[in-house]
C-alpha positions in Angstrom: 114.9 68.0 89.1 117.1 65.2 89.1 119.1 66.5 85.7 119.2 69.9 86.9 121.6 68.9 90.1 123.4 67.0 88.2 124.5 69.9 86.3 125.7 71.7 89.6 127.4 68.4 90.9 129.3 69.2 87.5 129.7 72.6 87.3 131.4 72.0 91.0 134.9 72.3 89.6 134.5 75.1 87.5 133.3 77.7 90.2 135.8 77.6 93.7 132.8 79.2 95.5 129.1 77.7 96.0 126.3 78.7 93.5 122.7 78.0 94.8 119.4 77.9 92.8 116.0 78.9 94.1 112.7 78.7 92.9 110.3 81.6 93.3 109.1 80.4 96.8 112.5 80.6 98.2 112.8 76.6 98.0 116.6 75.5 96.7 116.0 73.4 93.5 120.3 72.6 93.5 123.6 73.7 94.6 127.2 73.1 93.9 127.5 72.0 97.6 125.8 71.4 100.8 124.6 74.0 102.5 122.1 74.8 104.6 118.9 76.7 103.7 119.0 79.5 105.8 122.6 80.3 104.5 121.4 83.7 103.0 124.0 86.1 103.9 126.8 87.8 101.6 125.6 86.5 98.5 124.6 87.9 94.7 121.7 87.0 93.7 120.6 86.9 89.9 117.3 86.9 88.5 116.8 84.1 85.7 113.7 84.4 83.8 113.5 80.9 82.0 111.4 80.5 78.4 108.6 79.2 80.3 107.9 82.0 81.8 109.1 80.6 85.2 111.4 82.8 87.6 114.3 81.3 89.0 117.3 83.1 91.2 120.5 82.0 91.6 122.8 82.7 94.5 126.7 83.3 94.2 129.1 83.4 97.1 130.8 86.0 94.4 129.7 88.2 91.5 129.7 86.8 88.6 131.1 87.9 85.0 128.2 88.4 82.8 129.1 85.6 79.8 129.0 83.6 83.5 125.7 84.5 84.3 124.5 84.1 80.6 126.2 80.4 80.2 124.7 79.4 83.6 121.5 80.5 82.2 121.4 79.1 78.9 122.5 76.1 80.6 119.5 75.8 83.3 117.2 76.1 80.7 118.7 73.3 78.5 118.5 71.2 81.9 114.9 72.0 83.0 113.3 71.9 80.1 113.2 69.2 76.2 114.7 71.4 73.8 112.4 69.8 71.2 109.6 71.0 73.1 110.8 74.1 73.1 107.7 76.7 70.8 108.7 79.9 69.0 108.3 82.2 72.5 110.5 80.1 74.8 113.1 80.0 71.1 112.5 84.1 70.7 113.2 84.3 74.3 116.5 82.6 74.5 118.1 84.3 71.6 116.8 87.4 72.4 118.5 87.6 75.5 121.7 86.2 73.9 121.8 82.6 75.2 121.6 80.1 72.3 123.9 77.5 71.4 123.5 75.5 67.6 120.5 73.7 69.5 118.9 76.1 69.7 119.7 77.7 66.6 118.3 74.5 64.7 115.2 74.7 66.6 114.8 78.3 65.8 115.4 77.1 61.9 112.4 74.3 62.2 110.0 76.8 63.9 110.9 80.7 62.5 111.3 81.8 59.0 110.1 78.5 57.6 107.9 80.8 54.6 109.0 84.2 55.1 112.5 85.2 54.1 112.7 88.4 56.7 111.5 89.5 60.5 111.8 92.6 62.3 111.5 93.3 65.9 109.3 95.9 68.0 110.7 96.5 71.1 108.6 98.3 74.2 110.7 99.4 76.8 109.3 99.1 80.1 111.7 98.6 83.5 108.8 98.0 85.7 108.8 94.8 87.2 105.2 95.2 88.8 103.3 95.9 85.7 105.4 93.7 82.9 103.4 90.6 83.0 100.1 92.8 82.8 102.0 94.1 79.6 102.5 91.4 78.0 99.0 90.0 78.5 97.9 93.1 77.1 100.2 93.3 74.1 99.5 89.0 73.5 95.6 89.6 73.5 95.9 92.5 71.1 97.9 90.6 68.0 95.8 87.6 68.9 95.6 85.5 66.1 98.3 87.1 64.1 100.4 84.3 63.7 103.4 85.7 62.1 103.7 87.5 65.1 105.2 86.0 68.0 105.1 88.6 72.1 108.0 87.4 74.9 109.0 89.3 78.1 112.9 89.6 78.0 114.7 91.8 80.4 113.3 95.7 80.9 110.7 95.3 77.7 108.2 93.0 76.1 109.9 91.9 72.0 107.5 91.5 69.4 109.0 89.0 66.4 107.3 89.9 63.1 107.7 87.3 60.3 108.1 88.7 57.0 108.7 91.9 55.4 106.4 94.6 56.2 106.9 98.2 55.0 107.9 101.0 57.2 104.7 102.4 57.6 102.7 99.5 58.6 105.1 98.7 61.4 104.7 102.4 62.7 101.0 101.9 62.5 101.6 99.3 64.3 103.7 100.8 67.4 101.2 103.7 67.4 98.6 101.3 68.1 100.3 99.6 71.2 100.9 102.9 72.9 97.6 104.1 72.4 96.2 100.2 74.2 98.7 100.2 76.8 98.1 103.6 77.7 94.2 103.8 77.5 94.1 99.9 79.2 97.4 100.3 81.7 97.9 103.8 82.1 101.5 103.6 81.2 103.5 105.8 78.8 106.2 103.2 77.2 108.8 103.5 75.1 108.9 101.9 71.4 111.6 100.4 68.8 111.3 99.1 65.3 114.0 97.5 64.4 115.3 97.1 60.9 115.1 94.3 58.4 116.7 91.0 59.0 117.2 87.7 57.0 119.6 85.8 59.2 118.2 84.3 62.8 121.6 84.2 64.5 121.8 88.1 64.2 118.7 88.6 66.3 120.4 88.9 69.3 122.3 91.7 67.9 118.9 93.0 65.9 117.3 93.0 70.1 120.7 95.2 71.2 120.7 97.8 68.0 116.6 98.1 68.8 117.2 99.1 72.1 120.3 101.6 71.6 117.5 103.9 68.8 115.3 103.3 71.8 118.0 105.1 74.2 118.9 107.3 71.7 115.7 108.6 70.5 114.5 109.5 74.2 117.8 111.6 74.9 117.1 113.4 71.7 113.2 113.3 71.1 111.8 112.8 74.6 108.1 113.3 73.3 107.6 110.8 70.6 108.1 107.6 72.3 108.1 105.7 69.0 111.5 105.3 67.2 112.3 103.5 63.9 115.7 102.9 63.6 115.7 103.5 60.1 115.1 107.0 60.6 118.1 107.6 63.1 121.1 107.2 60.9 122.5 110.8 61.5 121.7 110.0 65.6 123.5 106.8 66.1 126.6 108.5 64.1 126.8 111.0 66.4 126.4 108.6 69.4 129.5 106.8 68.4 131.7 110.0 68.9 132.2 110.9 72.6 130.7 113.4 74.4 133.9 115.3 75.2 134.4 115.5 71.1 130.4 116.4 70.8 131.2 119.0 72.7 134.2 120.5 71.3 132.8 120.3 68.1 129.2 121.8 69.0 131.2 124.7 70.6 134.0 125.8 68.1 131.8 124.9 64.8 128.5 125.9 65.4 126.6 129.2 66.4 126.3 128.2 70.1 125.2 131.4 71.9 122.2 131.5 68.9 120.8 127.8 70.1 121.5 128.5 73.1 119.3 132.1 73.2 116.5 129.9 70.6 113.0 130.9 71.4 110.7 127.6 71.7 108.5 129.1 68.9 111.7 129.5 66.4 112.4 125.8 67.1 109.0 124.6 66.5 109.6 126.3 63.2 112.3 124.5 62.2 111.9 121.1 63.5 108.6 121.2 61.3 110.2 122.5 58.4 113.5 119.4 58.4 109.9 117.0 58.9 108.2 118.5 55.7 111.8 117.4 53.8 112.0 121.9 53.9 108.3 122.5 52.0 107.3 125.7 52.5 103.4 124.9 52.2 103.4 121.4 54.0 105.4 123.2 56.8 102.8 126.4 56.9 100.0 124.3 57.0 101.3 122.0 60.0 102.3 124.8 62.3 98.7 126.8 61.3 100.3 129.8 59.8 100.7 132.2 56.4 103.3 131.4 54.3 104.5 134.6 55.0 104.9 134.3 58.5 106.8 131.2 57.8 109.2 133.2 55.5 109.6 135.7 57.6 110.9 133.6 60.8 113.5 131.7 57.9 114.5 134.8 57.0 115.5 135.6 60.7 117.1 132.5 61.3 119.0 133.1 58.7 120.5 136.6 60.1 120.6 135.2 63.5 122.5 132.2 62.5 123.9 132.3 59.0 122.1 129.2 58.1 119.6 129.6 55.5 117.5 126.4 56.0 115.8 126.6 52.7 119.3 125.3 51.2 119.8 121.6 51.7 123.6 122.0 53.4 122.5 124.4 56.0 119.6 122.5 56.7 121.4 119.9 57.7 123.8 121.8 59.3 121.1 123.2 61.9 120.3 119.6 62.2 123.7 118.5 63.1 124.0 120.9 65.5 121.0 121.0 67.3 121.5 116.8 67.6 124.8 118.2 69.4 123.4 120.4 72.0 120.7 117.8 72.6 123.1 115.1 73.0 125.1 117.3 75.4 122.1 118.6 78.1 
């Protein structure tokens, strides 16, 4: 440990308060000065999960500004641990989570991408602390031998790097298949992003961060389907990026608000089905278990209720739109 006090001895100057580091039995590893070890009051403490897999907390005299906390991080790592030992989880794990320096970006070159041209990322969302390293034992056991795949734990989620370019519908296969093993082997209902695809290795912190905002998004939007390609949320994140005070104004002065708000569950059902079946009138009649008729006839009262005629294109997207809006809004 002789490297990492070093590093405090240095770092000294930069911070006029003390910094402290702990291992996970509450043993100081280093500090920026002497101080005793039962010296526990008024401090923040941070939680650094290092590429090893190791858990580490750092105590400030003062909070700490989060390119601090990241810097300190990246920083401990480098100290603790041979970069050029470093394997493609501890690498994953580091960029993920934003700390990587040209190091470690030319050890990610030598280890990821060396074949394949693309990757994309599944993200499972999970904030239990409990349960995460029983999640990602589970998830590691089940792609077992795939080696273009690589499993980490980074902060509230377990990351799956995928090397190579997989179609859309493969990488839903595969998030439908971790749900259904985490929830008949853990009993847990989590939360799942595919990201999109991406060439360049020093964009994967940003890929982690854009993964995790469909993941967000989706469950404000679509609560019960847990499994969100970002792909297919375009029209979401736009809205997202106006504020709510503007959702709102424009959800209540351009749209039909007393009809969505009046909607019967059975009318949206309806519809939702109908935008999924890209507005086929069979495809849609055959999902929901019904005559074609029937379907018809519930268009054909939207229609008068609303004004929108969701067999025509615009209008279907106009329902969309708007029902985004008031879902955004509650």
């Amino acid at each position: 440990m002789k490297s990492i006090k070093t590093l405090f001895t240095q770092i000294e100057d930069i911070f006029p308060y003390y910094l402290a580091l702990y291992n996970d039995e509450g043993q100081m590893v280093a500090s920026t000065e002497n101080i005793s070890e039962d010296r526990q009051q008024d401090k923040v403490i941070y939680r650094f999960c290092l590429v090893d897999g190791t858990t580490f907390f750092l105590h400030s005299q003062e909070p700490l500004k989060e390119e601090s906390i990241k810097l300190l991080q990246l920083m401990i790592n480098q100290s603790l641990h041979n970069m050029s030992s470093y394997g493609k989880g501890q690498i994953v794990k580091l960029m993920a989570e934003g700390n990587f320096d040209s190091k470690i970006l030319k050890r990610a070159e030598q280890l990821l991408l060396r074949t394949k041209d693309y990757y994309t990322l599944i993200w499972i969302e999970f904030t239990g602390d409990d349960e995460l390293k029983a999640l990602h034992q589970v998830i590691v056991e089940s792609f077992k031998g795939y080696k273009q795949i690589t499993v980490v734990p980074i902060t509230d989620g377990i990351l799956l790097f995928i090397e190579g370019e997989e179609t859309k519908e493969s990488l839903h296969e595969k998030g439908k298949r971790i749900r259904a093993i985490v929830n008949s082997e853990l009993f847990l209902d989590v939360s799942i992003g595919i990201s999109n695809k991406y060439t360049k290795l020093n964009d994967l912190y940003n890929a982690v961060m854009e993964t995790k905002k469909s993941v967000e998004i989706g469950n404000a939007l679509y609560p019960g389907k847990r499994l969100y390609i970002t792909e297919d949320l375009k029209v979401e994140k736009l809205l997202y990026m106006i504020s709510q005070s503007d959702r709102k104004n424009i959800y209540i002065e351009l749209f039909h608000k007393e009809f969505f708000d009046s909607i019967e569950e059975e009318i949206y059902k309806t519809m939702d089905v109908f935008l999924e079946k890209d507005l086929n009138l069979g495809d849609t009649a055959r999902e929901l278990y019904i005559h074609r008729n029937t379907l018809a006839y519930r268009l054909d009262k939207i229609q008068k209720e609303s004004g929108l005629d969701l067999r025509k294109f615009e209008d279907a997207m106009l329902y969309k739109i708007s029902l985004l809006l008031k879902k955004s809004l509650d």
